[in-house]
N, C-alpha and C positions, 0 to 999 in steps of 0.2 A: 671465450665465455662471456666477456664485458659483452660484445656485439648481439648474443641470444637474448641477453638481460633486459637491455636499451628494447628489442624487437618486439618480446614478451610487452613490457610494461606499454609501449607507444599503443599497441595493439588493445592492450588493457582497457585503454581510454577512449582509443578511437578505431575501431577495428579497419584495418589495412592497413594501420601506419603505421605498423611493424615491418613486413612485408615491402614499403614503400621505402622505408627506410633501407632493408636490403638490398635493394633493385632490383625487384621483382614487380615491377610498376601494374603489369597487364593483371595480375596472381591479386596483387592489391585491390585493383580497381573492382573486379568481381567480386573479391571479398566485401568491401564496403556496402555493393552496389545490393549482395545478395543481404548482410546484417538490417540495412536498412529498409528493404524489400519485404522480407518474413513478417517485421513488426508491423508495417503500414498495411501489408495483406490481412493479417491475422486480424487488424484491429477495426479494418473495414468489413469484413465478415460479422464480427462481432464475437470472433471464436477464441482471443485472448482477451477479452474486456478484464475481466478478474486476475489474469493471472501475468500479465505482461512485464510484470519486474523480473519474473524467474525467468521468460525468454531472453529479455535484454539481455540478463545475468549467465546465461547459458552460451548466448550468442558472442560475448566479449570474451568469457572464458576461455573457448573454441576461437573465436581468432589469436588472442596472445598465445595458449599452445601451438596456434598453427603458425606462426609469427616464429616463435622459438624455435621448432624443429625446423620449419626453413631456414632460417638464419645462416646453420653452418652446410648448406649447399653450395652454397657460393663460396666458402673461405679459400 
Protein backbone atom coordinates (compact mmCIF):
# COMPACT_ATOMS: atom_id res chain seq x y z
CA UNK A 1 0.00 0.00 0.00
CA UNK A 2 3.13 2.44 1.07
CA UNK A 3 4.49 1.68 -2.69
CA UNK A 4 0.78 2.74 -4.64
CA UNK A 5 1.01 5.88 -2.22
CA UNK A 6 4.81 7.08 -2.97
CA UNK A 7 3.53 6.20 -7.20
CA UNK A 8 0.33 8.11 -6.84
CA UNK A 9 1.79 11.27 -5.44
CA UNK A 10 5.41 11.17 -7.63
CA UNK A 11 3.04 10.85 -10.56
CA UNK A 12 1.09 13.80 -8.86
CA UNK A 13 3.84 16.15 -9.46
CA UNK A 14 5.52 14.95 -12.29
CA UNK A 15 3.53 12.63 -14.44
CA UNK A 16 5.61 9.26 -15.03
CA UNK A 17 7.40 9.41 -12.02
CA UNK A 18 5.22 7.08 -10.57
CA UNK A 19 5.49 4.49 -12.97
CA UNK A 20 9.30 5.13 -13.14
CA UNK A 21 9.46 4.65 -9.69
CA UNK A 22 7.87 1.22 -10.18
CA UNK A 23 9.96 -0.06 -13.06
CA UNK A 24 7.91 0.36 -15.55
CA UNK A 25 10.51 2.64 -17.31
CA UNK A 26 9.05 2.31 -21.14
CA UNK A 27 4.91 2.73 -19.45
CA UNK A 28 6.74 6.12 -17.88
CA UNK A 29 8.41 7.49 -20.60
CA UNK A 30 5.13 7.58 -22.92
CA UNK A 31 3.42 8.76 -20.14
CA UNK A 32 5.42 11.90 -19.64
CA UNK A 33 6.19 12.13 -23.25
CA UNK A 34 2.27 12.03 -24.14
CA UNK A 35 1.28 14.70 -20.74
CA UNK A 36 3.65 16.96 -22.09
CA UNK A 37 2.78 16.53 -25.78
CA UNK A 38 -1.31 17.22 -25.38
CA UNK A 39 -0.42 20.65 -23.55
CA UNK A 40 2.27 21.91 -26.07
CA UNK A 41 -0.25 20.65 -29.13
CA UNK A 42 -3.19 22.13 -27.63
CA UNK A 43 -1.48 25.42 -26.89
CA UNK A 44 0.02 25.69 -30.50
CA UNK A 45 -3.34 25.37 -31.99
CA UNK A 46 -4.51 27.82 -29.80
CA UNK A 47 -7.41 25.28 -28.82
CA UNK A 48 -6.45 25.30 -24.93
CA UNK A 49 -5.32 29.19 -24.71
CA UNK A 50 -8.09 29.59 -21.87
CA UNK A 51 -8.50 26.55 -20.44
CA UNK A 52 -5.02 24.90 -20.01
CA UNK A 53 -4.87 24.67 -16.11
CA UNK A 54 -7.89 22.16 -16.16
CA UNK A 55 -5.84 20.01 -18.88
CA UNK A 56 -2.60 20.18 -16.84
CA UNK A 57 -4.98 19.30 -13.79
CA UNK A 58 -6.74 16.54 -15.71
CA UNK A 59 -3.51 15.18 -17.20
CA UNK A 60 -1.72 14.78 -13.56
CA UNK A 61 -4.67 13.46 -12.12
CA UNK A 62 -4.88 10.55 -14.82
CA UNK A 63 -1.21 9.90 -14.41
CA UNK A 64 -1.08 9.54 -10.45
CA UNK A 65 -4.25 7.16 -10.87
CA UNK A 66 -2.47 5.37 -13.52
CA UNK A 67 0.71 5.34 -11.39
CA UNK A 68 -1.38 3.82 -8.51
CA UNK A 69 -3.11 1.07 -10.20
CA UNK A 70 0.11 0.08 -11.63
CA UNK A 71 1.87 0.04 -8.80
CA UNK A 72 0.61 -3.28 -7.44
CA UNK A 73 1.41 -5.22 -10.80
CA UNK A 74 4.59 -5.79 -10.14
CA UNK A 75 4.39 -6.75 -6.25
Amino acid sequence: MKRSTIAFLLSLVLPGAGLWYCGWRKLALANFLLAVGIPIGGLSTGFLSEHIHWVLLAIAAGSAGFAHSMSGSRE
